[in-house]
C-alpha positions as CSV (number, residue, x, y, z in Angstrom):
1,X,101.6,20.1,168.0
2,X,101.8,20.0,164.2
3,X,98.3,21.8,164.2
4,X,99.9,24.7,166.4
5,X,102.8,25.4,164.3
6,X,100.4,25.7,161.2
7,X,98.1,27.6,162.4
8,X,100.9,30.2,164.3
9,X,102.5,30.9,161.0
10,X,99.4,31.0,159.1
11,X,98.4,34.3,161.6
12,X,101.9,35.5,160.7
13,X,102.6,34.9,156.7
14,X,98.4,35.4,156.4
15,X,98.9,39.3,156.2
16,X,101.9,39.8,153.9
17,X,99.5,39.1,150.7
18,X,97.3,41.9,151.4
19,X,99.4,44.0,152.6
20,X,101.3,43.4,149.3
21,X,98.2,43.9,147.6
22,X,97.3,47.4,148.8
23,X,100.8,48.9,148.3
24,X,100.7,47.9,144.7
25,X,97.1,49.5,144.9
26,X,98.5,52.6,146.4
27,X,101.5,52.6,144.3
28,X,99.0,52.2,140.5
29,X,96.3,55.2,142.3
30,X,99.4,56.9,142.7
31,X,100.3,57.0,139.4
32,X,97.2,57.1,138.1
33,X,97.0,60.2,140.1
34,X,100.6,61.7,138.8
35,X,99.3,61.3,135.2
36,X,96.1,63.1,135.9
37,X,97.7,66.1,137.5
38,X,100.5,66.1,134.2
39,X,98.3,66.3,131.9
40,X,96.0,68.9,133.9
41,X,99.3,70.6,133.9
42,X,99.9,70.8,130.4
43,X,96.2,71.4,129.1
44,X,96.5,74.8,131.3
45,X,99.9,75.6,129.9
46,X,98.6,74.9,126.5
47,X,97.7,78.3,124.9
48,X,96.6,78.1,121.3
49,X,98.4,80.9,119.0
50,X,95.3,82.6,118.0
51,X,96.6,84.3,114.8
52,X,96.5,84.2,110.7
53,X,98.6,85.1,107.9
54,X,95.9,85.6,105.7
55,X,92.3,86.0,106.7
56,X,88.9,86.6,104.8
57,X,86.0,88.6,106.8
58,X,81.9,88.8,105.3
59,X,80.9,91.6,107.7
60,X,78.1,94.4,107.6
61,X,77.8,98.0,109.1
62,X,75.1,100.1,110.4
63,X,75.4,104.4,110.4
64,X,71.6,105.1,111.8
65,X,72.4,108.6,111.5
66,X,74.6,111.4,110.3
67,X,75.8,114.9,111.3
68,X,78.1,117.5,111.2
69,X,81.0,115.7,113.4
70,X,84.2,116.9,111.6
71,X,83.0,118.4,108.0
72,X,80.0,116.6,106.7
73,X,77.1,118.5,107.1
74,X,73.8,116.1,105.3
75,X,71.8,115.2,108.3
76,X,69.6,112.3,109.0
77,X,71.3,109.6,106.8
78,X,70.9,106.3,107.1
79,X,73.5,103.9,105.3
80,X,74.2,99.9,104.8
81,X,76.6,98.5,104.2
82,X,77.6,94.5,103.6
83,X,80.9,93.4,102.4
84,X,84.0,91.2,102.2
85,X,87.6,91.8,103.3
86,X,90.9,90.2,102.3
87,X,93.8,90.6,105.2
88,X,97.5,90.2,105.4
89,X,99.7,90.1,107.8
90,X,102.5,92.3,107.7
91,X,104.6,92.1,110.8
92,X,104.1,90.4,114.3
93,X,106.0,90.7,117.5
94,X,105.8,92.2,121.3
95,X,102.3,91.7,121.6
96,X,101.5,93.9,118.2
97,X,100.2,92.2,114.8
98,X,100.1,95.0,111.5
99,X,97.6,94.1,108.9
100,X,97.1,95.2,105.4
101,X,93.4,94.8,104.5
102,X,91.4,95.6,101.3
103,X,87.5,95.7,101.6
104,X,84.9,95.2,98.8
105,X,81.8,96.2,99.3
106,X,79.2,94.9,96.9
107,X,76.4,96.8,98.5
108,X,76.1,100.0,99.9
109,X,72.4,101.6,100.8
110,X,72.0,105.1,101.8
111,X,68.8,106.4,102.9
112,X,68.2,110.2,102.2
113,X,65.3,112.4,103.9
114,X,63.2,113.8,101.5
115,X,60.8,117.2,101.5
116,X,57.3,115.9,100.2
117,X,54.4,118.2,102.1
118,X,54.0,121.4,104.1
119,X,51.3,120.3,106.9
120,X,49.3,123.7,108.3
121,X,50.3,125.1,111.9
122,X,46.6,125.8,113.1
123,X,44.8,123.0,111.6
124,X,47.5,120.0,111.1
125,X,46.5,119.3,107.7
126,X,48.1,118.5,105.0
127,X,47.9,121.9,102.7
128,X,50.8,121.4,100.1
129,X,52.1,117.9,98.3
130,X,55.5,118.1,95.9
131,X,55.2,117.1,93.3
132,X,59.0,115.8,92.7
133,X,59.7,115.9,96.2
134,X,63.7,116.1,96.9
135,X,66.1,115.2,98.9
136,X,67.8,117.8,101.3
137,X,71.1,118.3,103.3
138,X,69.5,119.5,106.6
139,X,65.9,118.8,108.4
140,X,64.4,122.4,109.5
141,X,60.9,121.6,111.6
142,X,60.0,125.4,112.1
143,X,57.1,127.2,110.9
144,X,57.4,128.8,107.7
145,X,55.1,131.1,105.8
146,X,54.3,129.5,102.8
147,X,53.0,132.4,100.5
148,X,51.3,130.2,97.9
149,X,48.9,128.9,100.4
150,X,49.0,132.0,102.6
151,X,49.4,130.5,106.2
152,X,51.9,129.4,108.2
153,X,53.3,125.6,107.5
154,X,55.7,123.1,108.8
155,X,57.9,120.5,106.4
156,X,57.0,117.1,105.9
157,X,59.7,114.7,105.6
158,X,59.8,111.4,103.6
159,X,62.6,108.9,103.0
160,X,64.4,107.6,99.2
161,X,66.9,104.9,99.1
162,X,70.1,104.9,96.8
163,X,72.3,101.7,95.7
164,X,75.8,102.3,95.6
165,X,79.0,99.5,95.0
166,X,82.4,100.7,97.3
167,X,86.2,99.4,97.3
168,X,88.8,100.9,100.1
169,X,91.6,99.3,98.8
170,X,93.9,101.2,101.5
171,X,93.4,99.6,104.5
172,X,95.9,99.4,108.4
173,X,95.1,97.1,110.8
174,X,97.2,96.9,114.4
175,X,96.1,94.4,116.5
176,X,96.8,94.6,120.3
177,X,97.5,91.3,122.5
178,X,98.6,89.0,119.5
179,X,97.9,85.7,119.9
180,X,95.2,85.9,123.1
181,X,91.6,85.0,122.2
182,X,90.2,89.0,122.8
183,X,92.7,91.5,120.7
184,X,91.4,94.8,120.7
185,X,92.6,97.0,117.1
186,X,92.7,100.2,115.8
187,X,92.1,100.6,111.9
188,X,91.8,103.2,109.2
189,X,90.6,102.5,105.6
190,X,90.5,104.7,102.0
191,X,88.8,104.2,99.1
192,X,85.6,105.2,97.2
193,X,81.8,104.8,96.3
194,X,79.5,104.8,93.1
195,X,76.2,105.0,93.4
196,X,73.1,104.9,90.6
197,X,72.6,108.5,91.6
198,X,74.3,111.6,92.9
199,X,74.7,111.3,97.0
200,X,73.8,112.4,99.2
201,X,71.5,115.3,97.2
202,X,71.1,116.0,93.4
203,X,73.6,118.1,92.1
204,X,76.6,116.4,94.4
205,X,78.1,113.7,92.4
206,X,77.4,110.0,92.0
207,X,81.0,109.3,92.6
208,X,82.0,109.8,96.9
209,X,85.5,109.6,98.0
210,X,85.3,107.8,101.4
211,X,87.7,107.2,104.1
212,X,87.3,106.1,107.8
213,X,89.1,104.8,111.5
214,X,88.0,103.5,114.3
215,X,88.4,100.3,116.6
216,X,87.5,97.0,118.5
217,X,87.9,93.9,118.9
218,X,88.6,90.2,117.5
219,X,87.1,87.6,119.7
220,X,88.4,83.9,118.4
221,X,86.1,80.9,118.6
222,X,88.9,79.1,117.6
223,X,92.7,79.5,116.4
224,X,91.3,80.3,113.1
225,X,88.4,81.4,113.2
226,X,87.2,84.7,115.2
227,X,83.7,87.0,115.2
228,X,84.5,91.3,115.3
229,X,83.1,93.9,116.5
230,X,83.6,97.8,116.0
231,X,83.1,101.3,115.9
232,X,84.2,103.9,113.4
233,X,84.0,107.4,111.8
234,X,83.2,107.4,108.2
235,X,83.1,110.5,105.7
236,X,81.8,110.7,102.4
237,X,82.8,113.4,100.1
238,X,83.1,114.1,96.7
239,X,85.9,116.8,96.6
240,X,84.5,119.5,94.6
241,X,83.4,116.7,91.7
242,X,80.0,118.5,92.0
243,X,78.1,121.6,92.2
244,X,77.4,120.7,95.7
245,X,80.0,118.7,98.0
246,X,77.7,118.8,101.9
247,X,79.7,115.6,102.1
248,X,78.4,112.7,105.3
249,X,80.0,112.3,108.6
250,X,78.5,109.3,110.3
251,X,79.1,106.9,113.1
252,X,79.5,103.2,111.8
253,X,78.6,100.1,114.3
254,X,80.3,97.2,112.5
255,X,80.1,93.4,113.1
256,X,81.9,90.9,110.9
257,X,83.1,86.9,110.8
258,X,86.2,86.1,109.5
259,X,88.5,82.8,108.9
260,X,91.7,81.8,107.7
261,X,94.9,80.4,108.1
């Protein structure tokens, strides 16, 4: 009898400790489960404010050719360019950030087409070297007579680099979509350019006003820290400083890196 009664409430009380067990299990997952799904919660809400007050920028650009776009008219001009910039932030609100920005660039290389031979039409020889072969505004590949040989020629063309040191210290920057990692700008930049020579022929001047615009985009790696990308019209001039002024007009692929706080 004693036997019976133990082992009657042993089959009833038996399940209470598991069952006690696995509702504090599902109660712990539970909350393990709440905590996971807050802090998912708050990691997507989390946007980083991807914007500086002041930022520096090492960045190079590219013009692989030149032509009469607006009033330039030297053809064929490669230029070089690599530099540093200095930003500040002017104003900031409704999506919009207005930068003023200086640039300094340390080294500027222009590439200028040369005349150096006359090659013959009927034989494709070579029948007349410069001797000081010069630069020239524009690149004409049609026969010519060329008396002092007495047949008809075509020009040769050759290549001479020139070193030149630039500062725009006039510079606007608006940025679009402030504070999201991709922000797409507009810009415009003045200043000027001295070079060991007279650009972009002899005769012009060795001292080339310059101004520019264009746009792209800032792509942040981090809140601080983001890479560029652009595209912009730049002209070179010299404003009737020389005896010649054929001034540049060029299309500028820029890249840059900049940092800052």
């Amino acid at each position: 009898m004693y036997r019976g009664v133990v082992r009657v409430r042993c089959q009833i009380c038996a399940p209470e400790p598991m069952a006690c067990t696995l509702a504090a299990l599902a109660v712990f997952l539970c909350a393990i489960g709440a905590s996971a799904q807050a802090q998912r919660r708050k990691t997507v809400n989390f946007r980083p404010a991807y914007t500086r007050a002041n930022s520096w920028t090492l960045f190079s650009e590219c013009a692989p050719d030149s032509s009469h776009i607006f009033w330039g008219v030297s053809q064929k001009r490669l230029r070089l360019v690599f530099g540093g910039e200095y930003t500040r932030r002017l104003v900031r609100g409704h999506g919009l950030e207005f930068d003023y920005m200086v640039q300094v660039k340390p080294v500027t290389l222009e590439r200028d087409p040369t005349l150096v031979a006359f090659r013959s039409v009927s034989t494709g020889q070579i029948v007349f070297r410069e001797a000081h072969p010069q630069r020239v505004v524009e690149l004409n590949t049609s026969p010519v007579f060329l008396a002092n040989v007495g047949m008809l020629v075509t020009p040769v063309y050759g290549s001479e680099w020139t070193y030149g040191f630039g500062i725009d210290p006039i510079g606007l920057k608006l940025n679009f979509r402030a504070r999201q990692r991709l922000q797409p700008f507009i810009d415009a930049t003045a200043g000027f350019i001295v070079t060991t020579r007279d650009i972009p022929v002899d005769k012009a001047s060795n001292f080339n006003y310059e101004f520019g615009f264009g746009g792209g985009f800032d792509y942040f790696l981090s809140a601080r820290r983001s890479l560029r990308f652009g595209y912009a019209f730049r002209h070179i001039s010299n404003n009737g400083l020389g005896n010649y002024n054929p001034g540049i007009d060029a299309g500028v692929i820029e890249i840059g890196y900049s940092f800052g706080r």
